[in-house]
FIGU-385079 format. One record per residue (C-alpha): x, y, z; residue in three letters. Coordinates in steps of 0.001 Angstrom, whole numbers. Each point is the difference from the previous one (the first is absolute). Example, Ala and Ser with C-alpha at 12.3 -4.5 7.8 and 13.67 -1.06 7.14 Angstrom:
<nodes>
((12300, -4500, 7800), 'ALA') ((1370, 3440, -660), 'SER') 
</nodes>
This chain:
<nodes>
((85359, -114667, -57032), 'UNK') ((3319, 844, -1863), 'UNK') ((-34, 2383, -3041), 'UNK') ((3204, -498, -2759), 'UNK') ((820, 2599, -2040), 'UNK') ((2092, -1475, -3132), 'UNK') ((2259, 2309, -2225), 'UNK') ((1725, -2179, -2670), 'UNK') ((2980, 1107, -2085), 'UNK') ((106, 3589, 1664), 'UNK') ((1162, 1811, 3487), 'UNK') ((-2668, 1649, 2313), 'UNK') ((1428, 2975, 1692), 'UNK') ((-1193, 2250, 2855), 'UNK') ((987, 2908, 384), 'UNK') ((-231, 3270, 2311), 'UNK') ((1718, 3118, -710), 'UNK') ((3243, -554, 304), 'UNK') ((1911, 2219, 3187), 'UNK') ((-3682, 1389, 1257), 'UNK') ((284, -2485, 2943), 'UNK') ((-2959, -1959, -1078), 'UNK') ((-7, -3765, 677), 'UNK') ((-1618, -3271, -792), 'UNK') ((-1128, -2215, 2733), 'UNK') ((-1125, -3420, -290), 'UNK') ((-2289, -1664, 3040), 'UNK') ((145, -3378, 156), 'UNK') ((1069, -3105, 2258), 'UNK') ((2298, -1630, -1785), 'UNK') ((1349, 1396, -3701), 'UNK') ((1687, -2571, -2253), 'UNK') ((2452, 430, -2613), 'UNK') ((290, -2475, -2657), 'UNK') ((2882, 1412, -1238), 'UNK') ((3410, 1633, 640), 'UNK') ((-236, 3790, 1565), 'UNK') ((1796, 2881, -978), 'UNK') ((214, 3150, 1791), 'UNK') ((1747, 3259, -987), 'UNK') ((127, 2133, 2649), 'UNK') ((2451, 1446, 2196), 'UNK') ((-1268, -1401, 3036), 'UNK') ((-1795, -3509, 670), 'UNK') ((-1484, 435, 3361), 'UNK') ((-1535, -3143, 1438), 'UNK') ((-2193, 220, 3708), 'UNK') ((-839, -3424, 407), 'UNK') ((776, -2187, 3186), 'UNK') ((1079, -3282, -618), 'UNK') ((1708, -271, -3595), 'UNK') ((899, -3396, -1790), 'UNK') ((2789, -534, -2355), 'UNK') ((497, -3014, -1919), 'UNK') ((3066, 1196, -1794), 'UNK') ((3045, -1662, 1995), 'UNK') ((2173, 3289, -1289), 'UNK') ((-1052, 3319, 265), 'UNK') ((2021, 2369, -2553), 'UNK') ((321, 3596, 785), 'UNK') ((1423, 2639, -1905), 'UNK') ((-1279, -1966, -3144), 'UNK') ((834, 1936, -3357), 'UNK') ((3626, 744, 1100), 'UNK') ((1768, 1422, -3399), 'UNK') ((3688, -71, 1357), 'UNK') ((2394, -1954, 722), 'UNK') ((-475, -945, 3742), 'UNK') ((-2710, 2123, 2208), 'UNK') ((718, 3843, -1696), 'UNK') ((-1516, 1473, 3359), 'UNK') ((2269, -1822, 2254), 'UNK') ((-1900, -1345, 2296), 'UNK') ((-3421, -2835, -395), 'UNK') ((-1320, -1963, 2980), 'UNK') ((-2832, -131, 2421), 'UNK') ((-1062, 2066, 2620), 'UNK') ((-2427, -546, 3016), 'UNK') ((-1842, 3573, 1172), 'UNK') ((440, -16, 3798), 'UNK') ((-2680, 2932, 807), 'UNK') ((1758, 2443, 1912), 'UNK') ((3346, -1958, 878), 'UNK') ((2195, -233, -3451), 'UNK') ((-391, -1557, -2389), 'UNK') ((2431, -3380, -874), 'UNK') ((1033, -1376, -3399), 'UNK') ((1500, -3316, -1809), 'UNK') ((2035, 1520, -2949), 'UNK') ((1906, -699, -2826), 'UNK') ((3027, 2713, -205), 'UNK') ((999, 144, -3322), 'UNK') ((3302, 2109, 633), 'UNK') ((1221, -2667, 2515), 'UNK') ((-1305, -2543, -1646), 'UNK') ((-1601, -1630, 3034), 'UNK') ((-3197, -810, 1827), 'UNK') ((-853, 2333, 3015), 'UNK') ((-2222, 18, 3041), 'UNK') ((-514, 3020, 2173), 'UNK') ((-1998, -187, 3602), 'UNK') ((-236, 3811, 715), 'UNK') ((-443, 954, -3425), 'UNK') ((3653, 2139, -362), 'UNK') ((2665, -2795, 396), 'UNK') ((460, -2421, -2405), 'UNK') ((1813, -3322, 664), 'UNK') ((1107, -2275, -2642), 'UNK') ((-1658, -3255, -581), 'UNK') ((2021, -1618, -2786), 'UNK') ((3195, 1168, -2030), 'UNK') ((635, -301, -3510), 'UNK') ((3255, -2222, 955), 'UNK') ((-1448, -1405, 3411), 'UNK') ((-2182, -3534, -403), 'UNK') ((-3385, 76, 2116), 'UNK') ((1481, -1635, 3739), 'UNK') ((-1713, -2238, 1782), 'UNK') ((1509, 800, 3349), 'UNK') ((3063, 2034, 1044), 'UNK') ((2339, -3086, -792), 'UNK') ((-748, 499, -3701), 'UNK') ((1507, 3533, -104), 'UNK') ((3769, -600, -156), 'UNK') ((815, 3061, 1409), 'UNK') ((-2866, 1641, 2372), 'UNK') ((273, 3584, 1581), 'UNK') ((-1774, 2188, 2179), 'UNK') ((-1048, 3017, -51), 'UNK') ((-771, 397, 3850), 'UNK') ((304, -1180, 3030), 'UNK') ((-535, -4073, 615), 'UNK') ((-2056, -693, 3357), 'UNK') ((-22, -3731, 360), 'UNK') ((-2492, 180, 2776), 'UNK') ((1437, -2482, 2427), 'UNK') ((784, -2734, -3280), 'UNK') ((3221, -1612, -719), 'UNK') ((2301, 780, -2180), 'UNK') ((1963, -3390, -1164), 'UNK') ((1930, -1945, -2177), 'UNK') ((-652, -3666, -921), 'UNK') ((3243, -113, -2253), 'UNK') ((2633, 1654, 2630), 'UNK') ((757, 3122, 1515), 'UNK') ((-1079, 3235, 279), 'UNK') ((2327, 2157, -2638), 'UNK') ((-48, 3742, 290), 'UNK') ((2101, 1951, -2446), 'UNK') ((1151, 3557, 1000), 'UNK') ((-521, 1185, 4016), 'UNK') ((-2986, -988, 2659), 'UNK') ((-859, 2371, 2037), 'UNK') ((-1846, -419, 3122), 'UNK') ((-1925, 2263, 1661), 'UNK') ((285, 729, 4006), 'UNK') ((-2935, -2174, 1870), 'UNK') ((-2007, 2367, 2776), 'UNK') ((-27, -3335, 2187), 'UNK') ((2510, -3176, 219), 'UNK') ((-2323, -2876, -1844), 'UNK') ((-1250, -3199, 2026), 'UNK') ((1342, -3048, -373), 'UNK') ((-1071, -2804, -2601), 'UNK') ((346, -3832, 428), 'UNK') ((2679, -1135, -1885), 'UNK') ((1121, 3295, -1531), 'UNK') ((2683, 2468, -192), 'UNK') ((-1103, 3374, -334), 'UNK') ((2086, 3193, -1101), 'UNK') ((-979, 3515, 657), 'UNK') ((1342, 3341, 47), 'UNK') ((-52, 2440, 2861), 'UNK') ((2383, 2828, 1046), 'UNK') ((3508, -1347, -21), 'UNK') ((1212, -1012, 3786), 'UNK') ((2949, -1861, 1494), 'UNK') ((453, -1408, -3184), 'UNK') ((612, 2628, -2344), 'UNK') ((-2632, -1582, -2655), 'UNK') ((-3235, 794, 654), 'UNK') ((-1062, -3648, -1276), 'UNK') ((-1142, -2220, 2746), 'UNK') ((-1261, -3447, 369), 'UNK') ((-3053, -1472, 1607), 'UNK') ((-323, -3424, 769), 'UNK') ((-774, -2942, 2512), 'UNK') ((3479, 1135, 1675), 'UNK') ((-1184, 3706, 447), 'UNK') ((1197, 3368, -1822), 'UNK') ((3063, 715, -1136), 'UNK') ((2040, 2919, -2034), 'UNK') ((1888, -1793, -2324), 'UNK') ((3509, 1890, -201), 'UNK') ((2479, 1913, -2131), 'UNK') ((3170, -936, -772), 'UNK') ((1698, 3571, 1518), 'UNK') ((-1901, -491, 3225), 'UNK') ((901, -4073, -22), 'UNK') ((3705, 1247, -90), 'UNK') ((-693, 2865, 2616), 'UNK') ((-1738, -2438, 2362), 'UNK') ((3074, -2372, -193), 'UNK') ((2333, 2396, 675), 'UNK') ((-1579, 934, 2927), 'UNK') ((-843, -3238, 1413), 'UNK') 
</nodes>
């Protein structure tokens, strides 16, 4: 059996005193709202399991007065328990999205002058910011060669590297005979490819 309660033309307020604590609890199932909700607090807490949105765009820091976000930062952040917490931000300053993974270092998502890429071929002009381990991949060009601009080092092997069917390999080890330090490995065997002053010193001499 239901009961209705009908107030026409008026508000119905409840009301505790106000900062003694008190609340107002509702038991039920299921509560329904047949209209929009507004709550002014400071803090919307909500302990349920499994939540449901039908809105396909969540809005935070809603009621922004400024132009752009006047605290500098708006995003998302998951609560990790004990480990740190990690966000998806908006940085005003930098104008750019941000993600973090340990919860101190941010990395930029998207630029202000930088179009959202699709792979690393979009970016016209990619950098790193560490060290590249290709972990036993390729690195190839289907347009040409190999270009590097400015000096390759190479650093000294611990161990000469096997041979590979149909390939020529270069390596670096203490310089020898040679004078280089670069050597070959291929079908033929190992080889320290030679300097120019030792070339001349080896002719003279023979």
């Amino acid at each position: 059996m239901s009961a209705v309660v009908k107030f026409t033309n008026t508000n119905y307020v409840i009301q505790t005193p106000i900062g003694s604590g008190s609340n107002v609890t509702i038991r039920s199932d299921n509560i329904v709202f047949d209209g929009n909700v507004l709550i002014n607090g400071g803090t919307t807490q909500v302990e349920s399991v499994n939540s449901t949105i039908h809105d396909n765009f969540i809005t935070v820091n809603d009621g922004e007065f400024g132009n752009g976000v006047t605290l500098g930062t708006a995003g998302l952040t998951v609560d990790r328990g004990l480990a740190a917490n990690v966000s998806l931000i908006w940085n005003e300053p930098l104008k750019s999205w941000q993600l973090t993974n340990n919860g101190t270092t941010y990395a930029n998502v998207v630029t202000s002058n930088q179009a959202i890429l699709k792979a690393v071929h979009d970016d016209p002009a990619p950098w790193l910011g560490g060290n590249l381990n290709l972990g036993g991949y390729t690195v190839f060009s289907n347009v040409g060669n190999l270009n590097f601009t400015g000096n390759l080092a190479i650093s000294y092997s611990a161990s000469a590297p096997g041979n590979i069917a149909n390939t020529s390999i270069v390596y670096s080890q203490a310089p020898g005979y040679g004078g280089s330090g670069l050597y070959t490995s291929s079908s033929a065997g190992k080889d320290e490819l030679i300097t120019r002053t030792r070339a001349i010193l080896y002719s003279i001499i023979l």
